[in-house]
PyMOL Python script that loads the backbone (N, CA, C, O; Angstrom):
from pymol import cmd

cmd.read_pdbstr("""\
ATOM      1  N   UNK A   1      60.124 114.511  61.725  1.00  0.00           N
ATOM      2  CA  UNK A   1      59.023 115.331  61.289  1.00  0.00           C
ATOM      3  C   UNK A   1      58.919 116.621  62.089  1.00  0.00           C
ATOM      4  O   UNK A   1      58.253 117.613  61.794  1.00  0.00           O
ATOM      5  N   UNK A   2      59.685 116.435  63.143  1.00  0.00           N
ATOM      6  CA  UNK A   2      59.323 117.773  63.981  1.00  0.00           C
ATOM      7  C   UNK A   2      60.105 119.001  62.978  1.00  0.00           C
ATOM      8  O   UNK A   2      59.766 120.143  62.668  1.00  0.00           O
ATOM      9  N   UNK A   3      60.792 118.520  62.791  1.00  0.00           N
ATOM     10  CA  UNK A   3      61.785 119.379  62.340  1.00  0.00           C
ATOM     11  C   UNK A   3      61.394 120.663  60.890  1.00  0.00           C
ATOM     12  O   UNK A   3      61.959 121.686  60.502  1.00  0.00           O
ATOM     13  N   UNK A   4      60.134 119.895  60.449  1.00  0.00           N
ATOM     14  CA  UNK A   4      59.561 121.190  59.664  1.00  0.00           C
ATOM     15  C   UNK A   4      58.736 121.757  60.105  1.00  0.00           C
ATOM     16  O   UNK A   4      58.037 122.280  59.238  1.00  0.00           O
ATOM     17  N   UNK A   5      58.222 122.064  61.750  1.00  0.00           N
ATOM     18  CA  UNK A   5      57.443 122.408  62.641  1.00  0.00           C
ATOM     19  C   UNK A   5      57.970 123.722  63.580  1.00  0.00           C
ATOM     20  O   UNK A   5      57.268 124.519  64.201  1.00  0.00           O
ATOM     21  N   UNK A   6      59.565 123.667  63.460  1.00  0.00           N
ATOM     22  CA  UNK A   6      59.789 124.749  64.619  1.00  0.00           C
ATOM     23  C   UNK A   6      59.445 125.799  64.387  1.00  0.00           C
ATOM     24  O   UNK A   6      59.224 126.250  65.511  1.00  0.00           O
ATOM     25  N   UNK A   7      59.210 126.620  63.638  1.00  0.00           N
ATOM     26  CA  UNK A   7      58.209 128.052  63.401  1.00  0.00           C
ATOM     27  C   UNK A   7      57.401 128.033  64.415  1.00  0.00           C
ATOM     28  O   UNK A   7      57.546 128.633  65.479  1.00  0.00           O
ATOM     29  N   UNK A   8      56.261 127.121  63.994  1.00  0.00           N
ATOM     30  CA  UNK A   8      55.236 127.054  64.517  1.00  0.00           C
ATOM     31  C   UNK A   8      55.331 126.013  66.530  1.00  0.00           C
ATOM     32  O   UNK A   8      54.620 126.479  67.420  1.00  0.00           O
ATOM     33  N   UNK A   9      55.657 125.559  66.645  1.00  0.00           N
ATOM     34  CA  UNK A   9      56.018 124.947  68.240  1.00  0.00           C
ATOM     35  C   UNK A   9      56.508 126.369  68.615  1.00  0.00           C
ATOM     36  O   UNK A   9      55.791 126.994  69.396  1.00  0.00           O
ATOM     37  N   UNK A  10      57.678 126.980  68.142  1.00  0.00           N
ATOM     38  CA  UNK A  10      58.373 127.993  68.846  1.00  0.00           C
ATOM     39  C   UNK A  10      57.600 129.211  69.344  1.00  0.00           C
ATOM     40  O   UNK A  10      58.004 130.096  70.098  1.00  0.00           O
ATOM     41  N   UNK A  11      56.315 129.064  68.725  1.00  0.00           N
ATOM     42  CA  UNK A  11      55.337 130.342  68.414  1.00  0.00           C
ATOM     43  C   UNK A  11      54.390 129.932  69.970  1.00  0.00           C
ATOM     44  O   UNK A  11      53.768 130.838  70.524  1.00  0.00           O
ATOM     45  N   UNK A  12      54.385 129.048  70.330  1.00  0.00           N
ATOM     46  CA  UNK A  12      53.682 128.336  71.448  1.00  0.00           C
ATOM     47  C   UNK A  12      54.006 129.160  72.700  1.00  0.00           C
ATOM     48  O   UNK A  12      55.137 129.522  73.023  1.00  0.00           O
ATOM     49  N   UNK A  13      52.829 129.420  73.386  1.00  0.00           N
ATOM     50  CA  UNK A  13      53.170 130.241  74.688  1.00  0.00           C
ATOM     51  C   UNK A  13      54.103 129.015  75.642  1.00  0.00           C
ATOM     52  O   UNK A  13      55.111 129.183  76.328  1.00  0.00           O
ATOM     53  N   UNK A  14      53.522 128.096  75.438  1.00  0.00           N
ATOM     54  CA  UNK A  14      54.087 126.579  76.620  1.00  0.00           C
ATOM     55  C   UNK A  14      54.020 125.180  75.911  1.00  0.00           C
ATOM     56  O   UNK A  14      53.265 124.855  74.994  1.00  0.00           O
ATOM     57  N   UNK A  15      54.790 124.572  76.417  1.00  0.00           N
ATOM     58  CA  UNK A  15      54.370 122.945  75.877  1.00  0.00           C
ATOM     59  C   UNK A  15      54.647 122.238  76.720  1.00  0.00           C
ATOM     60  O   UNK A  15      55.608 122.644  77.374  1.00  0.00           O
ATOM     61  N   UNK A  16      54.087 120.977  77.152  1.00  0.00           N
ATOM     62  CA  UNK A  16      54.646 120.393  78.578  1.00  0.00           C
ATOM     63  C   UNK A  16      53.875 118.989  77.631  1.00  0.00           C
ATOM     64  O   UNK A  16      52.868 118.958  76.924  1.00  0.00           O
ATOM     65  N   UNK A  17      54.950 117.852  78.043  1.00  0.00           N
ATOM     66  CA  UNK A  17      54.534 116.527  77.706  1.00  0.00           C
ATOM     67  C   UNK A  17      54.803 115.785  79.263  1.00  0.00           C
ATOM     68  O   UNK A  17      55.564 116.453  79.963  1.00  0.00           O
ATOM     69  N   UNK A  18      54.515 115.065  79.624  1.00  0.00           N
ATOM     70  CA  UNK A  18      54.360 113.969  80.741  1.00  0.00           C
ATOM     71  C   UNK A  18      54.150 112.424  80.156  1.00  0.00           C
ATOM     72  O   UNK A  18      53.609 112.219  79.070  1.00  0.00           O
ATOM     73  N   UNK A  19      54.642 111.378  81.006  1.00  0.00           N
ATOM     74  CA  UNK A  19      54.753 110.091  80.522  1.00  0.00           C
ATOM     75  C   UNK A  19      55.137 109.007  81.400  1.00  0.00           C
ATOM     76  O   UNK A  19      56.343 108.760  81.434  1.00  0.00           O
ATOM     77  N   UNK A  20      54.504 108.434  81.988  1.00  0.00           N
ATOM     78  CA  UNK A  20      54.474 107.270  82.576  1.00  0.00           C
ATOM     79  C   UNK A  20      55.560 106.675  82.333  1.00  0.00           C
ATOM     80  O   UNK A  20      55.978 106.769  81.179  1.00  0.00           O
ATOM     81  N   UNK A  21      56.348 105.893  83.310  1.00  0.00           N
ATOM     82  CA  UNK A  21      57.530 104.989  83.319  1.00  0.00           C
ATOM     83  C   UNK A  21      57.498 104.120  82.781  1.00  0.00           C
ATOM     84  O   UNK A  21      58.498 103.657  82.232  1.00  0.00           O
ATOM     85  N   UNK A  22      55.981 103.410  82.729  1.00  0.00           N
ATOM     86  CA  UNK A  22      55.619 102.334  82.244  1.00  0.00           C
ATOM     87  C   UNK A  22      54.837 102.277  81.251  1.00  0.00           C
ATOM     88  O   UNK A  22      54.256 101.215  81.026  1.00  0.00           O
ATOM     89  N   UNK A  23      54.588 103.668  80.228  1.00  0.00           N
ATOM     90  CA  UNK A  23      53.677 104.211  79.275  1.00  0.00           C
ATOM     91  C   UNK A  23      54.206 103.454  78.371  1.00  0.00           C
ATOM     92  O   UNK A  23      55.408 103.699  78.266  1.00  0.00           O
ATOM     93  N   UNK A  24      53.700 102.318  77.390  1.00  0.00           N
ATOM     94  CA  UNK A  24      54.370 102.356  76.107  1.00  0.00           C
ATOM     95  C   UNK A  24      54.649 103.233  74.658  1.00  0.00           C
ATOM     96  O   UNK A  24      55.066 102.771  73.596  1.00  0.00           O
ATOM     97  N   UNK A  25      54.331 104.452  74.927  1.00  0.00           N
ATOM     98  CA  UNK A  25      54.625 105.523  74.409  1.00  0.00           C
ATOM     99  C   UNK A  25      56.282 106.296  75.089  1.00  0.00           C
ATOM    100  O   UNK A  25      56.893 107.155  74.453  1.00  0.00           O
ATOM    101  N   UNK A  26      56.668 105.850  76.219  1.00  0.00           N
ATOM    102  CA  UNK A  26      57.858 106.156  76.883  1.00  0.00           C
ATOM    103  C   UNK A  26      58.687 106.311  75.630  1.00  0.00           C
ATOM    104  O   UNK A  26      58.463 107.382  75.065  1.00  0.00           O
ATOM    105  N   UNK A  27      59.649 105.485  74.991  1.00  0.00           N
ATOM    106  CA  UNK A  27      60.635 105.981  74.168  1.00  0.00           C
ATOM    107  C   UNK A  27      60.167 106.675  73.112  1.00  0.00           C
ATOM    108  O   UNK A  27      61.121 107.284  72.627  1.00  0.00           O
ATOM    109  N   UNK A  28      58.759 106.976  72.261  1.00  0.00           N
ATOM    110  CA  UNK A  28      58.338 108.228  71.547  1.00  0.00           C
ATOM    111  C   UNK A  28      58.387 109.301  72.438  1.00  0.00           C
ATOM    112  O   UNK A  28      58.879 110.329  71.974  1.00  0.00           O
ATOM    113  N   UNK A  29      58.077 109.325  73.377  1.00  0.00           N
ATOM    114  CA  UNK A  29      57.902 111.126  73.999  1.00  0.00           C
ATOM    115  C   UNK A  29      59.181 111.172  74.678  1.00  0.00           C
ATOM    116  O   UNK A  29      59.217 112.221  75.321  1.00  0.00           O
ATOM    117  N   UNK A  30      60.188 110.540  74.816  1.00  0.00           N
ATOM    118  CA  UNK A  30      61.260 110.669  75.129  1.00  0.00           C
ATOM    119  C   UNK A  30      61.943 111.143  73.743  1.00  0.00           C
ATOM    120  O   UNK A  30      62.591 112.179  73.892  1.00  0.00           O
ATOM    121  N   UNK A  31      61.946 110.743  72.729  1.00  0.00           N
ATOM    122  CA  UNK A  31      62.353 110.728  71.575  1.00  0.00           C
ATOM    123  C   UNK A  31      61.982 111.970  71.167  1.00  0.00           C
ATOM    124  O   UNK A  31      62.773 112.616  70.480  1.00  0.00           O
ATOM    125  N   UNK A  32      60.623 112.553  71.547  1.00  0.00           N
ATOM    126  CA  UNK A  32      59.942 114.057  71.120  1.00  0.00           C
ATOM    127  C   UNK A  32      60.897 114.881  72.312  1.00  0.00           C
ATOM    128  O   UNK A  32      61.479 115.757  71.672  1.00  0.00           O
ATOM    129  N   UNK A  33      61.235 114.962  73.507  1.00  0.00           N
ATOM    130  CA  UNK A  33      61.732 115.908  74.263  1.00  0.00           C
ATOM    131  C   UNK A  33      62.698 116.159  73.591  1.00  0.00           C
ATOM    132  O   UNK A  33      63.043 117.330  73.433  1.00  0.00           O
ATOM    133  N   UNK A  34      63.461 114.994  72.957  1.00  0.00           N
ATOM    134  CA  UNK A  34      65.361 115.245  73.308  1.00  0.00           C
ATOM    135  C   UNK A  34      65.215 116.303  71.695  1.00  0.00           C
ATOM    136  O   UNK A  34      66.070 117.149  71.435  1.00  0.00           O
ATOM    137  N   UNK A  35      63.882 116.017  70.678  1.00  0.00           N
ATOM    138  CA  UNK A  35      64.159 116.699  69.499  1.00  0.00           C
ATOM    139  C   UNK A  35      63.540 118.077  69.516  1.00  0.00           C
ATOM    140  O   UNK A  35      63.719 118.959  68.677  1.00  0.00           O
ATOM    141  N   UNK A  36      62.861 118.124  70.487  1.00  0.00           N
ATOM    142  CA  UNK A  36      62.919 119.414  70.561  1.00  0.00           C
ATOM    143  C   UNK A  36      63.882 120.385  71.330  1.00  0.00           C
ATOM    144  O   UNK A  36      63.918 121.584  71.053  1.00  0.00           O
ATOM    145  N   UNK A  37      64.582 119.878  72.208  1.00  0.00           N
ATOM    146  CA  UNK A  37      65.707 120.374  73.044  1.00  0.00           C
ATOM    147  C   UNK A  37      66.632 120.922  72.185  1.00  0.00           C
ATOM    148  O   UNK A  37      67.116 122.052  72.241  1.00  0.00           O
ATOM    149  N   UNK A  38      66.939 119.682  71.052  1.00  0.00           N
ATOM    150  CA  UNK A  38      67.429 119.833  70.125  1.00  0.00           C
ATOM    151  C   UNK A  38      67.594 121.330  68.973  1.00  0.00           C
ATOM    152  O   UNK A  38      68.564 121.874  68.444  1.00  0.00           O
ATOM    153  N   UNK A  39      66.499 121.517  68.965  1.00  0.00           N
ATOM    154  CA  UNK A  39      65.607 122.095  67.947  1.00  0.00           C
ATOM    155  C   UNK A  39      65.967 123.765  68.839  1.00  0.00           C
ATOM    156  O   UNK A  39      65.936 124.672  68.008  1.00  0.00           O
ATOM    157  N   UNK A  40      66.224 124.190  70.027  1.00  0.00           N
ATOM    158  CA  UNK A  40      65.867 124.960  70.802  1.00  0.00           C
ATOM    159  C   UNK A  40      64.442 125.537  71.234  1.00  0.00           C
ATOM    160  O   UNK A  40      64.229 126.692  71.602  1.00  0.00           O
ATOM    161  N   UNK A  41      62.988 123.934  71.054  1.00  0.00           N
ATOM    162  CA  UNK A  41      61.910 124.474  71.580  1.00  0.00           C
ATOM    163  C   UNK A  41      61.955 124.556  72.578  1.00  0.00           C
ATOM    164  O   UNK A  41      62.655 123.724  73.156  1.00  0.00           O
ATOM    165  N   UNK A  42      61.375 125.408  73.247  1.00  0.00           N
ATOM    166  CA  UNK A  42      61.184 125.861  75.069  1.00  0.00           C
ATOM    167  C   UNK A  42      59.924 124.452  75.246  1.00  0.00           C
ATOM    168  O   UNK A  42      59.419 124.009  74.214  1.00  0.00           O
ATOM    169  N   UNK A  43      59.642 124.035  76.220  1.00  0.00           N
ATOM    170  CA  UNK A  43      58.909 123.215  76.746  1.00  0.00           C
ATOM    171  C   UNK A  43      59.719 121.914  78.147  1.00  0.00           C
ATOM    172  O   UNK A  43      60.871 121.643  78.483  1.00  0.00           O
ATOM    173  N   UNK A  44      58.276 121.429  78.593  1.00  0.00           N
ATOM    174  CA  UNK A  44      58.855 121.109  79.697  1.00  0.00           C
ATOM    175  C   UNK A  44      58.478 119.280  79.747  1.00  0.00           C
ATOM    176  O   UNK A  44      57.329 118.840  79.715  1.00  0.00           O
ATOM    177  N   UNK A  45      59.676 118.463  79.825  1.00  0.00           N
ATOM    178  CA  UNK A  45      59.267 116.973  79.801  1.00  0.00           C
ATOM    179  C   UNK A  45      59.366 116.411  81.296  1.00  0.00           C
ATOM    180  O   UNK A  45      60.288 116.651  82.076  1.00  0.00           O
ATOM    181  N   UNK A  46      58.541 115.829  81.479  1.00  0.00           N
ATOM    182  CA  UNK A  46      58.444 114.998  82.669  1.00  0.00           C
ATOM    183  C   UNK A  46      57.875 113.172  82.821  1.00  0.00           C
ATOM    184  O   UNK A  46      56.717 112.780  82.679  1.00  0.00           O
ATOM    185  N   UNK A  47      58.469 112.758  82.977  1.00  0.00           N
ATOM    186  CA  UNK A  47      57.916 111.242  83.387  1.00  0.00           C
ATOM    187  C   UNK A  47      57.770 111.140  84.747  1.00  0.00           C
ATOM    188  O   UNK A  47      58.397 111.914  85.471  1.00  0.00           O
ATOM    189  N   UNK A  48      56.748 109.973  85.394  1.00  0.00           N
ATOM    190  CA  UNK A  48      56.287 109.313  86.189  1.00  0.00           C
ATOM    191  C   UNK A  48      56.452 108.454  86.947  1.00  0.00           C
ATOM    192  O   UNK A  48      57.676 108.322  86.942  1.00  0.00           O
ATOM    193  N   UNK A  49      56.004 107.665  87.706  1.00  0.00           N
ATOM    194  CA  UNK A  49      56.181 106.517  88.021  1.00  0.00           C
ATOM    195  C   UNK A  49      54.815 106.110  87.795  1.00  0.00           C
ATOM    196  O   UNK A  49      53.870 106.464  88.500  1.00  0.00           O
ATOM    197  N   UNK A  50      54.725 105.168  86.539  1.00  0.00           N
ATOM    198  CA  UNK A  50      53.163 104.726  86.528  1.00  0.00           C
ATOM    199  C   UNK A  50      52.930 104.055  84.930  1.00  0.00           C
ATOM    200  O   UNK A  50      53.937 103.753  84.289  1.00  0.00           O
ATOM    201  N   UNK A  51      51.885 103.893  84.475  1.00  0.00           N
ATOM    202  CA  UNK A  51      51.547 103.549  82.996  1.00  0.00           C
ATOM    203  C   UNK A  51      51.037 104.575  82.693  1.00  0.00           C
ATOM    204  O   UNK A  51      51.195 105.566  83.407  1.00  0.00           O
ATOM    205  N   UNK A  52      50.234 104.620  81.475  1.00  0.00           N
ATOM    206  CA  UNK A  52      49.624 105.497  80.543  1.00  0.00           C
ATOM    207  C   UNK A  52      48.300 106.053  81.126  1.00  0.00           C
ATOM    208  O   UNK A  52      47.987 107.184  80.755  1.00  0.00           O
ATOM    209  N   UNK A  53      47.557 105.465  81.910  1.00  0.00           N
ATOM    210  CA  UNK A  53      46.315 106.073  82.070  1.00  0.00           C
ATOM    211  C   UNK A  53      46.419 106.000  83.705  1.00  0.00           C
ATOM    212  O   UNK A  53      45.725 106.850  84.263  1.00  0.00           O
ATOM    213  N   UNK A  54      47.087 105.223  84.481  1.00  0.00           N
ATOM    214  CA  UNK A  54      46.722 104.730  85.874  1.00  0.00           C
ATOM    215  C   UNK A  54      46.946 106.227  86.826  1.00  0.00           C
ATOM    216  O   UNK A  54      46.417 106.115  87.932  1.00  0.00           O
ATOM    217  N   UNK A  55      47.507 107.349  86.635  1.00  0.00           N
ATOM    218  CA  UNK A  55      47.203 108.656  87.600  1.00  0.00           C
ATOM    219  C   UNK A  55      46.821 110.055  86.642  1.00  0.00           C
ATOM    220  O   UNK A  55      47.120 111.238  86.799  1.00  0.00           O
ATOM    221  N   UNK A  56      46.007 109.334  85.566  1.00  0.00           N
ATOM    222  CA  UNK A  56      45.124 110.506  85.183  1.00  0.00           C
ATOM    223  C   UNK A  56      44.509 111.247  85.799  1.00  0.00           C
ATOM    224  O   UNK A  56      44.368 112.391  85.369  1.00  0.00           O
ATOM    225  N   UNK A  57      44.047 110.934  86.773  1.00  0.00           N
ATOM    226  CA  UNK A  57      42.908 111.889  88.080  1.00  0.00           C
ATOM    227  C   UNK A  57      44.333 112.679  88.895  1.00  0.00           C
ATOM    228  O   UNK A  57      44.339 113.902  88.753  1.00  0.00           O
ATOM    229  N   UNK A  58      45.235 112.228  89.524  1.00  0.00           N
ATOM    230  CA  UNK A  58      46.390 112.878  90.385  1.00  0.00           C
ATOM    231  C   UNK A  58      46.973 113.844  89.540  1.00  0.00           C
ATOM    232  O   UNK A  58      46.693 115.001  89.855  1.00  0.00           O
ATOM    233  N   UNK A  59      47.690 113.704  88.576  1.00  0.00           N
ATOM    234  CA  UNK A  59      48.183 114.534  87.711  1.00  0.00           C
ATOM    235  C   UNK A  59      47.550 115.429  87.028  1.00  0.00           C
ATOM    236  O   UNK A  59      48.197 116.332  86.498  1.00  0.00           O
ATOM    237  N   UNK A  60      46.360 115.374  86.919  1.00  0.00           N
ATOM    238  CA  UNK A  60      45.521 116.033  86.029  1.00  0.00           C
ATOM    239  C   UNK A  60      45.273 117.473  87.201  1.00  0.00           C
ATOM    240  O   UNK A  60      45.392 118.692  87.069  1.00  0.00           O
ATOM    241  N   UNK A  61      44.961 116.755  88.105  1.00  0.00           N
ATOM    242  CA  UNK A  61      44.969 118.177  89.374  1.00  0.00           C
ATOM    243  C   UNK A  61      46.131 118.706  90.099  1.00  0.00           C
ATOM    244  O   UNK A  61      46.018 119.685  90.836  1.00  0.00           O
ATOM    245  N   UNK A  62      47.241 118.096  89.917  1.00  0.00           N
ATOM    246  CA  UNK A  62      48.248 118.290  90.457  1.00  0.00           C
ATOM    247  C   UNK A  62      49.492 119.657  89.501  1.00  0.00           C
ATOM    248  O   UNK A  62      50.047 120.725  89.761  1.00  0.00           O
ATOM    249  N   UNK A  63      49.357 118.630  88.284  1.00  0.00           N
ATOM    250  CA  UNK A  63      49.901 119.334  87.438  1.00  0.00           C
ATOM    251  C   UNK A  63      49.361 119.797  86.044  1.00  0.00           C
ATOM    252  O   UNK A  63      49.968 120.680  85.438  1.00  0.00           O
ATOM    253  N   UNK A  64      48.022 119.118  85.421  1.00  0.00           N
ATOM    254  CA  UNK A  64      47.750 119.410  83.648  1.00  0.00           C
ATOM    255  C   UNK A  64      47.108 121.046  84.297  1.00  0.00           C
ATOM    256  O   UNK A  64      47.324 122.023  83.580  1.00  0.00           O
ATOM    257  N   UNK A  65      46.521 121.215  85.325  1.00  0.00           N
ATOM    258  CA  UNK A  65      45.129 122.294  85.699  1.00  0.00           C
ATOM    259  C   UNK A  65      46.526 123.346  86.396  1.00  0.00           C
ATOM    260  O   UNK A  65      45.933 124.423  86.321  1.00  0.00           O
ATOM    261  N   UNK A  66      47.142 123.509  86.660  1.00  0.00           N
ATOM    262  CA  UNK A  66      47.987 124.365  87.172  1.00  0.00           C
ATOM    263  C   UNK A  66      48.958 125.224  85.761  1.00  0.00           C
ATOM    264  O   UNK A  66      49.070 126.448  85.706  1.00  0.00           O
ATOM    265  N   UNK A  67      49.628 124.162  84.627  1.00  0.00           N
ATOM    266  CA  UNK A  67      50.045 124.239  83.645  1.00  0.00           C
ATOM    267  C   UNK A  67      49.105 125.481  82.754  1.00  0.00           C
ATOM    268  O   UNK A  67      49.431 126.536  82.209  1.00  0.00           O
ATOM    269  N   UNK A  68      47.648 124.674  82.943  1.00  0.00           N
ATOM    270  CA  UNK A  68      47.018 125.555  81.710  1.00  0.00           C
ATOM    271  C   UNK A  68      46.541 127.191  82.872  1.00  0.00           C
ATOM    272  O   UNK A  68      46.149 128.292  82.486  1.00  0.00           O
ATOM    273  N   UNK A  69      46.654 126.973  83.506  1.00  0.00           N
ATOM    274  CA  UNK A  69      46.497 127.863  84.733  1.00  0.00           C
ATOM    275  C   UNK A  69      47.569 129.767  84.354  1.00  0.00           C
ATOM    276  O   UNK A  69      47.483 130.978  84.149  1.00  0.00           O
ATOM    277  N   UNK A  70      48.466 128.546  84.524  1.00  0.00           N
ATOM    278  CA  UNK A  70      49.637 129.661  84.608  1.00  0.00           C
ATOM    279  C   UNK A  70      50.212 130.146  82.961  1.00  0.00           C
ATOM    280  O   UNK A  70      50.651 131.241  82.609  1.00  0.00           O
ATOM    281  N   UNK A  71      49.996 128.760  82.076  1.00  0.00           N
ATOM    282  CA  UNK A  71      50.035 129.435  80.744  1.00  0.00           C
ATOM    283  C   UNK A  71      49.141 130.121  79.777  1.00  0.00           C
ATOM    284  O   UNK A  71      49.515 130.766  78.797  1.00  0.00           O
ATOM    285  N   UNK A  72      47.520 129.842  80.284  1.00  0.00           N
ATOM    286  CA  UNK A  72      46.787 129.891  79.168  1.00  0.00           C
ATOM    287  C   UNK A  72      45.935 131.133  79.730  1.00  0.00           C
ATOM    288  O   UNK A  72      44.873 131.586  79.305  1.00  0.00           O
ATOM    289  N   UNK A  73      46.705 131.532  80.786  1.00  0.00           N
ATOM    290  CA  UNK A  73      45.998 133.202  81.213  1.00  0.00           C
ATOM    291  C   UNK A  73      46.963 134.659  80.535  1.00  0.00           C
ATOM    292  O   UNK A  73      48.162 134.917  80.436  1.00  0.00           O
ATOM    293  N   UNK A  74      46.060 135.156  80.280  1.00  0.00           N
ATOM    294  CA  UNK A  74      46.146 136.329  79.307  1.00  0.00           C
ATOM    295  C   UNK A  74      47.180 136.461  79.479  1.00  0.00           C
ATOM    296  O   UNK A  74      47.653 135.747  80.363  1.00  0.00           O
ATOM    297  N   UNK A  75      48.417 137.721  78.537  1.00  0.00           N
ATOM    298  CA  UNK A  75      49.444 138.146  78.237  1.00  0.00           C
ATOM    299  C   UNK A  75      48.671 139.681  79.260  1.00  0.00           C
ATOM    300  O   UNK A  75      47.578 140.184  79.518  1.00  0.00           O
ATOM    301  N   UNK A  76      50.139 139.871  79.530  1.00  0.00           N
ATOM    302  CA  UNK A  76      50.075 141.228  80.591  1.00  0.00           C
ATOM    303  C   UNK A  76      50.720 142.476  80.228  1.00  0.00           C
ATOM    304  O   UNK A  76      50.670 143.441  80.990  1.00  0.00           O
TER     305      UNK A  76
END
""", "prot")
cmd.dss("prot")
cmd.show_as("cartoon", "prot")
cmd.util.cbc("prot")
cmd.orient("prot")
């Protein structure tokens, strides 16, 4: 399904997915990186060491608040 989407993903200032080692979502968002790699979307995949919800608070300050930081400030 991604695949009638790249217009629009490509149009994206950033995209960043993250995913727990132990997320049972792991082989979908693994499955979403490799098709967009595929695809030539720019974005950035990362996994964890953890499940789905257990370092929501660490990551969220470490890396989601830095992400929207550096992407979601104005064009220069």
């Amino acid at each position: 399904m991604v695949d009638q989407y790249v217009p629009n993903l490509k149009s994206y200032r950033a995209i960043a997915i993250d995913v727990g080692t132990q997320d049972p979502f792991l082989t979908t968002n693994t499955q979403l990186d490799q098709a967009l790699t595929r695809l030539g979307v720019t974005h950035k995949f990362e996994s964890y060491e953890g499940t789905h919800g257990n370092r929501i608070t660490a990551r969220f300050a470490a890396k989601v608040l830095p992400f929207f930081s550096e992407n979601l400030a104005p064009a220069r």
